[in-house]
LUMLUM-197527 format. One record per residue: x negated, y negated, z of N, C-alpha, C in turn; residue in three letters; residue number from 1. Coordinates in Angstrom, 3 decimals. Layout:
# LUMLUM-197527
[[X, Y, Z], [X, Y, Z], [X, Y, Z], 'ALA', NUM]
...
END
This chain:
# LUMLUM-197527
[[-6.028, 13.132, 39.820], [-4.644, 13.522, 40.049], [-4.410, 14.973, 39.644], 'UNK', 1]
[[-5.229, 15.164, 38.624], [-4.872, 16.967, 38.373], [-5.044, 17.900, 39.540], 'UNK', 2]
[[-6.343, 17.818, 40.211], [-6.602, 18.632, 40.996], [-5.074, 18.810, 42.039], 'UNK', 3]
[[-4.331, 17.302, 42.534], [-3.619, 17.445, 43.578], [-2.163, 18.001, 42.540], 'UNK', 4]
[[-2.274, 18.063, 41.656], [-1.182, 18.799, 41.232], [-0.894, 19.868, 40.782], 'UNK', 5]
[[-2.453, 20.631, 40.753], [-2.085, 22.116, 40.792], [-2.323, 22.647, 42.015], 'UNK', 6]
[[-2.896, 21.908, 43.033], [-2.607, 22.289, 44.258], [-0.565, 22.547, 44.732], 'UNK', 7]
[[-0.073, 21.682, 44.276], [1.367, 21.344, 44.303], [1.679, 22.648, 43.893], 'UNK', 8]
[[1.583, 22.804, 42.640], [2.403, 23.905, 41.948], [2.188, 25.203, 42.502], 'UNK', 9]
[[0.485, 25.173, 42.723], [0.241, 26.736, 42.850], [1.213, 27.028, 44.777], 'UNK', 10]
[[1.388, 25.585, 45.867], [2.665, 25.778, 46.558], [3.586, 26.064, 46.430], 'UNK', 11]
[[4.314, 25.209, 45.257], [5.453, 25.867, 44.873], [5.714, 27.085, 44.443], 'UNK', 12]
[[4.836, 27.219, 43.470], [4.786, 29.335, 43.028], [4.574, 29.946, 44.328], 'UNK', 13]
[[4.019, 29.558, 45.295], [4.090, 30.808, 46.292], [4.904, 30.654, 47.490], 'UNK', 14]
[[5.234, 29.458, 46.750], [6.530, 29.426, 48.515], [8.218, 30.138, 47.914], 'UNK', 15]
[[7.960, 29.929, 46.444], [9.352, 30.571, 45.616], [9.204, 32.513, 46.311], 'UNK', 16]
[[7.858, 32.933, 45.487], [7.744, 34.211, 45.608], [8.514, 35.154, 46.754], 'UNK', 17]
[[8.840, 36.173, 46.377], [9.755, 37.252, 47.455], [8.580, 37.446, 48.364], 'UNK', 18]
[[9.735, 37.404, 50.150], [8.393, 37.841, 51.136], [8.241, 39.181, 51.192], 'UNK', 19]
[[7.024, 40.409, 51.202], [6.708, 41.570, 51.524], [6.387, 41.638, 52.562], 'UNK', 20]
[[6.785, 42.211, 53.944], [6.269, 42.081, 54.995], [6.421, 43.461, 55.608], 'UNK', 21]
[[5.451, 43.822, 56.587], [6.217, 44.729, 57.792], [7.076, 43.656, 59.190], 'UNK', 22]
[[8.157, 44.180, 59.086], [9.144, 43.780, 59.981], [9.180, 44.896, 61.317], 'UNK', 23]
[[9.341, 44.442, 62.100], [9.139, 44.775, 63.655], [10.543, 44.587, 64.792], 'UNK', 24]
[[11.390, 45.860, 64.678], [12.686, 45.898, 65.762], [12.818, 46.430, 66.810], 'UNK', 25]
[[13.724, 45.673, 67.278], [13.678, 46.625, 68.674], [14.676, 45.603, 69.667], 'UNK', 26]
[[15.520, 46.521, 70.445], [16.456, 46.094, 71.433], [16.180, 46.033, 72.802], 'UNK', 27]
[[16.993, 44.706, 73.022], [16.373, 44.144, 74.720], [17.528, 44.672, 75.045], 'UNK', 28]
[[17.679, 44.453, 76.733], [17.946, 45.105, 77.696], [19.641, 44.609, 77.476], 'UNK', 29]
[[20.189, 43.321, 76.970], [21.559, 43.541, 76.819], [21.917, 44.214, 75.573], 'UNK', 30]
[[21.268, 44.742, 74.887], [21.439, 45.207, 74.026], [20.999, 44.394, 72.532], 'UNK', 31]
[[20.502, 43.054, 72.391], [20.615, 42.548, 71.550], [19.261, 42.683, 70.398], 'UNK', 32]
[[19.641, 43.418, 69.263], [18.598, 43.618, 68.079], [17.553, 42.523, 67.853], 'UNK', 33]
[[16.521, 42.399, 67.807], [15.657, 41.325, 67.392], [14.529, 41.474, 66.503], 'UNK', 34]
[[14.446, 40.868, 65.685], [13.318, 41.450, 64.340], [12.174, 40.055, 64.367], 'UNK', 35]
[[11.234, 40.533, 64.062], [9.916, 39.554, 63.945], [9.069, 39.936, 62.847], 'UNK', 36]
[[8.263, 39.614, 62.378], [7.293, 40.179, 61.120], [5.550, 39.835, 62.424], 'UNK', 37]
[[5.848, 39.347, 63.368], [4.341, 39.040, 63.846], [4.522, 40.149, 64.937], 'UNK', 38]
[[3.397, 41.388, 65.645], [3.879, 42.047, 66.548], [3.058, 41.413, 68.015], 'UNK', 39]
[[3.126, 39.816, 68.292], [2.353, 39.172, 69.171], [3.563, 38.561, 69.781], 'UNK', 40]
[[4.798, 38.736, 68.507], [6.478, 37.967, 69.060], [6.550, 38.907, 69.960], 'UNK', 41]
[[6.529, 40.290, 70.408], [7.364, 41.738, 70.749], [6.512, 41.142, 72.402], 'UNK', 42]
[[8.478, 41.345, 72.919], [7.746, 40.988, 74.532], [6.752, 42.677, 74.950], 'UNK', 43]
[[5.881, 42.309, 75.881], [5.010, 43.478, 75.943], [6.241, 44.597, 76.577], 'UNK', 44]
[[7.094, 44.646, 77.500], [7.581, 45.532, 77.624], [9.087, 46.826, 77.237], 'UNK', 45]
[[9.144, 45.762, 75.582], [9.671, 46.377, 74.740], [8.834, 46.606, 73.604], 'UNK', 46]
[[7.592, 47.167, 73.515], [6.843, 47.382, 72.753], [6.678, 48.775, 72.486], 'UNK', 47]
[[6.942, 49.769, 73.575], [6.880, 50.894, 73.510], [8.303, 51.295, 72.093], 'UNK', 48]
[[9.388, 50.763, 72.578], [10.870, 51.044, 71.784], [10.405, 49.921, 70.538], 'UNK', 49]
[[9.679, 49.755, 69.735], [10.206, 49.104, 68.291], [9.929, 49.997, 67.398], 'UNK', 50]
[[10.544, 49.723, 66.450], [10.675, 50.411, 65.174], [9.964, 49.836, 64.438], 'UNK', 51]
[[9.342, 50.484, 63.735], [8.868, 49.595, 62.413], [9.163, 49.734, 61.275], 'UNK', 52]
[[9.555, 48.514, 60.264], [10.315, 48.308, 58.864], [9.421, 48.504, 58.188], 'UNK', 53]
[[8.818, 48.784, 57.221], [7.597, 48.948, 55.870], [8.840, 48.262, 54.575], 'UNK', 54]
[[8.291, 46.905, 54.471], [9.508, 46.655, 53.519], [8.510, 46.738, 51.886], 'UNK', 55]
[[8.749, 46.996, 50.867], [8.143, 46.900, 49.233], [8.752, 46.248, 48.900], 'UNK', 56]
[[10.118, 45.874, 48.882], [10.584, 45.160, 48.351], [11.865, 44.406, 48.934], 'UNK', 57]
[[12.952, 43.349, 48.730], [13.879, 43.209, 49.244], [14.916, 43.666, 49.199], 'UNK', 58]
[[15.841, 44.588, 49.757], [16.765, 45.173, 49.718], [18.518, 44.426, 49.677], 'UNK', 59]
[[18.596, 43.982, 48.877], [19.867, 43.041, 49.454], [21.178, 43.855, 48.372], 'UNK', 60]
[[22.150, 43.791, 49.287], [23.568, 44.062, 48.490], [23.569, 43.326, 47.477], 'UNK', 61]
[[24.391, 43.792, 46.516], [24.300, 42.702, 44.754], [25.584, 42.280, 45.640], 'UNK', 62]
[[26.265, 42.429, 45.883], [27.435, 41.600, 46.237], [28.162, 41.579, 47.675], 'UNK', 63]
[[29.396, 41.235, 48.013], [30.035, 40.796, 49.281], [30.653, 42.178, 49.535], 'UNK', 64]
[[30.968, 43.034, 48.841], [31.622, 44.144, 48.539], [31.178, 45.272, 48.750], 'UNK', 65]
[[29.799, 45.488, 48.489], [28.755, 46.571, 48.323], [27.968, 46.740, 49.682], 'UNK', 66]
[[28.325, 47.753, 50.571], [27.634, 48.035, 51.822], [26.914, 48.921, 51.682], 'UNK', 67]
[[25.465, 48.673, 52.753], [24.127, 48.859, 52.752], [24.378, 50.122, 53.903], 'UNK', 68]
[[23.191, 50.996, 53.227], [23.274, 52.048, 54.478], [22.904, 52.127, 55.718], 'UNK', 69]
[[23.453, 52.985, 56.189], [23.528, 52.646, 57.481], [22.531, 53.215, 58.768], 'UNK', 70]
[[21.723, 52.200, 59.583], [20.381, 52.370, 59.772], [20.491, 52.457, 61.573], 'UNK', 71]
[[21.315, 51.916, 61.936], [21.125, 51.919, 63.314], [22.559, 51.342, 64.140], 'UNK', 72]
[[24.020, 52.869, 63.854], [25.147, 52.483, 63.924], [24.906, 52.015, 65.506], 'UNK', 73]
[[26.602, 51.930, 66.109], [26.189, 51.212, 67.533], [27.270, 52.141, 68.450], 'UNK', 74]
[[26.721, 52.123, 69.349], [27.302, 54.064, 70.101], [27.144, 55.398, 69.644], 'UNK', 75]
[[26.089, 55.244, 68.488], [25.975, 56.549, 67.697], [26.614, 57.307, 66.741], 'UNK', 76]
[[27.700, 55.975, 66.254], [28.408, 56.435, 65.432], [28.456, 55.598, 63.784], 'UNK', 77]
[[28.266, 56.395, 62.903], [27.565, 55.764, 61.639], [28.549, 54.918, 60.625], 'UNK', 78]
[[29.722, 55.477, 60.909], [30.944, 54.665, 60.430], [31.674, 53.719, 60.891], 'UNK', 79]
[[30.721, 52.995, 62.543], [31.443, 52.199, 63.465], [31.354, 50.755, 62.342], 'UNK', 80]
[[32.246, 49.885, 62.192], [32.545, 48.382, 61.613], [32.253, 47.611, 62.524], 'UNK', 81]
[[31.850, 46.540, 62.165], [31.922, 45.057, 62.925], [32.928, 44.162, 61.765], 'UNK', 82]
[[33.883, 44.410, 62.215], [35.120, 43.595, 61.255], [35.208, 44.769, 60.088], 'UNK', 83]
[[34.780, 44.145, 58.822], [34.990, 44.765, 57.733], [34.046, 45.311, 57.130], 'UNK', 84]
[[32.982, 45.329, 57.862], [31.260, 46.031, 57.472], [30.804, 46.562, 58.305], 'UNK', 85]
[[29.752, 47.125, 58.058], [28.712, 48.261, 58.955], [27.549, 47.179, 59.634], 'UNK', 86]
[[27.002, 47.493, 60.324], [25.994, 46.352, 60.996], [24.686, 46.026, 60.140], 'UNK', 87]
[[24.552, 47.309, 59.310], [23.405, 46.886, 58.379], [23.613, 46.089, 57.392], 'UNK', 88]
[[25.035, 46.062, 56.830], [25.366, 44.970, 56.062], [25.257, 43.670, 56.195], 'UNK', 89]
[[25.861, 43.344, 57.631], [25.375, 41.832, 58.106], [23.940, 41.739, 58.519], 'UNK', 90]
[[23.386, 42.409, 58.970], [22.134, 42.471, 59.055], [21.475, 41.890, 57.797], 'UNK', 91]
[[21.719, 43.058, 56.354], [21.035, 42.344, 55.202], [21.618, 41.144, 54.563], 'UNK', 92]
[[22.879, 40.516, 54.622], [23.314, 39.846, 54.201], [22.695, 38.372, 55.188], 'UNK', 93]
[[22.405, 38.334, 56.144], [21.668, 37.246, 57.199], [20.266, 37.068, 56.558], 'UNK', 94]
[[19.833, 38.365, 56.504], [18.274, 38.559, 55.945], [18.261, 37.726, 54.659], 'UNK', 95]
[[18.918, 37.975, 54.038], [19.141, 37.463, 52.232], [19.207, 35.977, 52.782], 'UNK', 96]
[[20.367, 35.881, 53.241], [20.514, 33.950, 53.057], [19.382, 32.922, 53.648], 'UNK', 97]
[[19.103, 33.733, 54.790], [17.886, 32.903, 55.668], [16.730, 33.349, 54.604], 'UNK', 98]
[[16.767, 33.966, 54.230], [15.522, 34.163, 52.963], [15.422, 32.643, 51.846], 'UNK', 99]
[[16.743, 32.976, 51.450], [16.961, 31.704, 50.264], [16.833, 30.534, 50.708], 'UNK', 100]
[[17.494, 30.383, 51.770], [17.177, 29.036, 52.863], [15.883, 28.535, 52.638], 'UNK', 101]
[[14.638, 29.647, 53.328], [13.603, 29.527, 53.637], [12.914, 28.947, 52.153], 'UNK', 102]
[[13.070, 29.669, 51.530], [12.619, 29.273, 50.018], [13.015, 28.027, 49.722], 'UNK', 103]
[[14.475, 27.443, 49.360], [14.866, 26.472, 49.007], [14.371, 25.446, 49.638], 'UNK', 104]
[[14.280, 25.482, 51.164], [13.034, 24.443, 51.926], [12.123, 24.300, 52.158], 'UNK', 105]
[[11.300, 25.456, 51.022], [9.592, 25.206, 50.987], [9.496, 24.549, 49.782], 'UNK', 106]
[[10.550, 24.661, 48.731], [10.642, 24.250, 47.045], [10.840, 22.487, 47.543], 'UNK', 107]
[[11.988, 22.464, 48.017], [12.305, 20.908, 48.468], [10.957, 19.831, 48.995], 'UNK', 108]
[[10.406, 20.812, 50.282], [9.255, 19.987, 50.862], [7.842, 19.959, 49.876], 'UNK', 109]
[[7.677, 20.709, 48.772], [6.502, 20.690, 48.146], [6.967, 19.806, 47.032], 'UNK', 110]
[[8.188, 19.602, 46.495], [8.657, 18.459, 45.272], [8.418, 17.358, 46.114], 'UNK', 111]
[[9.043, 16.885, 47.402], [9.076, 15.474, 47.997], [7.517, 15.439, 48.326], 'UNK', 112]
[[7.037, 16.051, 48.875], [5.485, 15.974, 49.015], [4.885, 15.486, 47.847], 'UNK', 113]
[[4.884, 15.894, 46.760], [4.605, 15.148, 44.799], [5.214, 13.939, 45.135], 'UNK', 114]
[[6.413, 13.838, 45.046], [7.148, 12.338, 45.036], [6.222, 11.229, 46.109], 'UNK', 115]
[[5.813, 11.722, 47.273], [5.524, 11.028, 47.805], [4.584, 10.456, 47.480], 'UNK', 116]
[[3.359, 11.376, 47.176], [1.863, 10.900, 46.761], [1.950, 10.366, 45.605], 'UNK', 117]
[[2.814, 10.462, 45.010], [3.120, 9.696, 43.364], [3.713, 8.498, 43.283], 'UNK', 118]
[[4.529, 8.129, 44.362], [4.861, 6.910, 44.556], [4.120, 6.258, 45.192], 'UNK', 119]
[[3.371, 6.742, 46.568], [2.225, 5.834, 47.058], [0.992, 5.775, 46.165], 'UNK', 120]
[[0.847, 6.236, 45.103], [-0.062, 6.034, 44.413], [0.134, 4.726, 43.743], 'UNK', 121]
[[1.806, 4.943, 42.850], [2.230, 3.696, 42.249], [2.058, 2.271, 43.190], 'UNK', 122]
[[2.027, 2.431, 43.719], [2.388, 1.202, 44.841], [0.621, 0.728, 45.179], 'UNK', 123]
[[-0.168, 1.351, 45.137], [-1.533, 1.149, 45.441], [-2.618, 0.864, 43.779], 'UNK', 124]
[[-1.196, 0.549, 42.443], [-1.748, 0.431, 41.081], [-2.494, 1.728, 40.760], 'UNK', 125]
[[-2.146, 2.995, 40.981], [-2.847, 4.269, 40.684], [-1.620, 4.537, 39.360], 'UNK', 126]
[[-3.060, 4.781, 37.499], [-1.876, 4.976, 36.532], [-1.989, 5.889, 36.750], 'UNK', 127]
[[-0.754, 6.769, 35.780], [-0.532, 8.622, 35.813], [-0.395, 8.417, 34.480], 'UNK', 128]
[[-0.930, 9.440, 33.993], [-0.719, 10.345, 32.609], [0.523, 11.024, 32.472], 'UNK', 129]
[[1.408, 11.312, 30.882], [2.525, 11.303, 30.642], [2.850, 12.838, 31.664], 'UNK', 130]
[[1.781, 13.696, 31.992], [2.595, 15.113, 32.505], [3.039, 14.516, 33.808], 'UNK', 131]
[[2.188, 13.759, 34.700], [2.256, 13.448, 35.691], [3.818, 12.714, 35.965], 'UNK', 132]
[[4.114, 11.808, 34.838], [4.993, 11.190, 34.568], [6.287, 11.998, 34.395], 'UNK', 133]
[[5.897, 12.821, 33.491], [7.381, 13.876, 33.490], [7.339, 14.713, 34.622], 'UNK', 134]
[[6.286, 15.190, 35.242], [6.854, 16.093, 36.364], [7.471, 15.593, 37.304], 'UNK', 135]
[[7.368, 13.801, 37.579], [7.797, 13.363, 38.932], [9.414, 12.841, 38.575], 'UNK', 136]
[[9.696, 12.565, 37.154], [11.014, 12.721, 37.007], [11.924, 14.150, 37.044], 'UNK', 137]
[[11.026, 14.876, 36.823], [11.912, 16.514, 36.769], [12.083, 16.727, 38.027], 'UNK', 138]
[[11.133, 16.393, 39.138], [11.434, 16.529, 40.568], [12.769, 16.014, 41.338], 'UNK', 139]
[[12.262, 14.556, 41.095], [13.470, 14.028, 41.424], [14.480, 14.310, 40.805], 'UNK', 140]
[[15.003, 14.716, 39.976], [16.404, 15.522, 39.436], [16.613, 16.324, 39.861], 'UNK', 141]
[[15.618, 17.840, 40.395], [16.051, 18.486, 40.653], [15.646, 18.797, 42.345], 'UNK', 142]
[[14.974, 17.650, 42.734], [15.038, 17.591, 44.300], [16.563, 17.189, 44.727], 'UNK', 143]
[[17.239, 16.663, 43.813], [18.356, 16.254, 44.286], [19.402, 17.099, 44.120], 'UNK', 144]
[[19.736, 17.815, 43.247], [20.175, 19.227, 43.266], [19.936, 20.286, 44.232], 'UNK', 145]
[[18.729, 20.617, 44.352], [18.491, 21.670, 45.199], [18.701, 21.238, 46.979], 'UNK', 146]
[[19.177, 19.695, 46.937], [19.130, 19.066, 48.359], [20.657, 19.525, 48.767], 'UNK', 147]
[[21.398, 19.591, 47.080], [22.808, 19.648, 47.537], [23.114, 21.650, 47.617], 'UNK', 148]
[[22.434, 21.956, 47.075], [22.109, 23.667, 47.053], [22.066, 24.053, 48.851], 'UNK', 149]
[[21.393, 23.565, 48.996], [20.462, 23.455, 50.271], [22.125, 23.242, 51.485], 'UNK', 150]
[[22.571, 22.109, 51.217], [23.857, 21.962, 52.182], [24.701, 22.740, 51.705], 'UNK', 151]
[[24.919, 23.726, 50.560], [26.230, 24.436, 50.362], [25.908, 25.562, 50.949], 'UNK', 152]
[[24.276, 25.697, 51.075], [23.760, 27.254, 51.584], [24.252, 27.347, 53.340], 'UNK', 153]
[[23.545, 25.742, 53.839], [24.119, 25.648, 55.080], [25.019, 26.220, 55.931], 'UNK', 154]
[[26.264, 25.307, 54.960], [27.758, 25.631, 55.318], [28.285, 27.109, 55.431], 'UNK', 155]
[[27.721, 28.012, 53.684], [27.773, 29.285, 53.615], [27.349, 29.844, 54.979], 'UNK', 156]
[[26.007, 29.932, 55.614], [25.713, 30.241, 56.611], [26.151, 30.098, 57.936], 'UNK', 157]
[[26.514, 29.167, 58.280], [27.715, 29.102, 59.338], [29.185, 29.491, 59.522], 'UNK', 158]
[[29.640, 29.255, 58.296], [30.705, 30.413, 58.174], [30.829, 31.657, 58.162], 'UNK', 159]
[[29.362, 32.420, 57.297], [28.460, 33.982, 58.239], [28.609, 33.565, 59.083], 'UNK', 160]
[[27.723, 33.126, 60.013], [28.081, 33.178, 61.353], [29.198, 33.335, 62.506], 'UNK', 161]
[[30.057, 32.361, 62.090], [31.788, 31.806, 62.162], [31.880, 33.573, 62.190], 'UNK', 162]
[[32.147, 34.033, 61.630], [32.918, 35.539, 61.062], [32.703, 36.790, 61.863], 'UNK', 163]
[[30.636, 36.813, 62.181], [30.153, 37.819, 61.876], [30.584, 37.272, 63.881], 'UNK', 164]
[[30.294, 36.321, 64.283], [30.772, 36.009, 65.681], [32.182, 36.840, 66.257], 'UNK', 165]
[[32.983, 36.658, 64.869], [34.540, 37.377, 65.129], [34.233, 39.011, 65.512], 'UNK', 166]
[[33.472, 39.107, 64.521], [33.599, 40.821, 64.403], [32.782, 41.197, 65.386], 'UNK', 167]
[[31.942, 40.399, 66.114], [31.460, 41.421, 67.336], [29.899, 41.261, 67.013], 'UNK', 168]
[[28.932, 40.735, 65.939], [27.579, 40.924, 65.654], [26.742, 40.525, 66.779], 'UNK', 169]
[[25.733, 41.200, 66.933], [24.975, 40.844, 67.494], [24.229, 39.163, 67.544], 'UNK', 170]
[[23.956, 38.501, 68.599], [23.443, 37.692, 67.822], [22.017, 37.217, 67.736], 'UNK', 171]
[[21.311, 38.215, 68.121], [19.996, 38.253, 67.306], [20.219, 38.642, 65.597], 'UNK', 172]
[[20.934, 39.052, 65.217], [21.127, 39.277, 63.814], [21.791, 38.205, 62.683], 'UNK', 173]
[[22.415, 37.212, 63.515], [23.463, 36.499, 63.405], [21.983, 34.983, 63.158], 'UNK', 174]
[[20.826, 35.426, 63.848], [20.224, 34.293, 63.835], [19.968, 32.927, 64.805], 'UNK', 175]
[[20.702, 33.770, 65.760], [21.136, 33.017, 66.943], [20.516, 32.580, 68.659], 'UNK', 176]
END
């Protein structure tokens, strides 16, 4: 059982970890922004027009308040709004949540993945040792928390959406 449970963890540590990636942009023909991290997504004949992101680290606003500079206004003008923000703002603010998302549902599927093999173990008379024992109760406590994390992030995100729909966003940015 040890072996399959530091297999577990060393998942969980790396599905938590911040992603570093090069990110890959570029606008189709109605105009709509689209970002990929693979450059095999980029249709071949918008390949000539992408940009490329070199990210080190994640860039996110500390708050709802605090706008991000401004990277690629729309008509050429750097102070143009989409509602009450600049486009790079919703841009990073989409980036951020679908980030946490992504995380929170690699954390979820690698705890229920433990639960699972730990209960079909029980069920097949397989004993566990006391860590084994406490980790599959700490899971389930906090698989169930992070399940309800998980639907408040949801909701949050569709109401981005809801908004950023009002103000005009693109909706390749929007996630859409």
């Amino acid at each position: 059982m040890k072996p399959l449970k530091a297999v577990l963890i060393a998942l969980i540590v790396l599905s938590a970890s911040p992603a570093l990636a090069t990110l890959y942009q570029w606008k189709d023909s109605e105009g709509v922004v689209h970002i990929t991290d693979r450059p095999e997504n980029i249709p071949e004949r918008y390949r000539d027009l992408v940009r490329v992101i070199e990210e080190s680290a994640p860039a996110q606003p500390k708050d709802e308040n605090e706008t991000a500079p401004q990277v690629e206004p729309r008509n050429g003008r750097a102070d143009e709004l989409y509602g009450d923000h600049p486009l790079e703002w919703w841009r990073q603010t989409f980036m951020k949540v679908f980030e946490e998302r992504g995380s929170l549902e690699s954390g979820i599927a690698a705890k229920q993945r433990f639960i699972d093999v730990y209960e079909g173990g029980r069920r097949f008379g397989q004993i566990y040792g006391p860590d084994d024992i406490e980790t599959y109760a700490k899971y389930k406590k906090e698989l169930t928390d992070e399940q309800e994390r998980l639907s408040r992030l949801v909701d949050k995100i569709n109401e981005l959406r809801r908004k950023a729909a009002i103000a005009g966003v693109p909706k390749g940015i929007r996630g859409e």
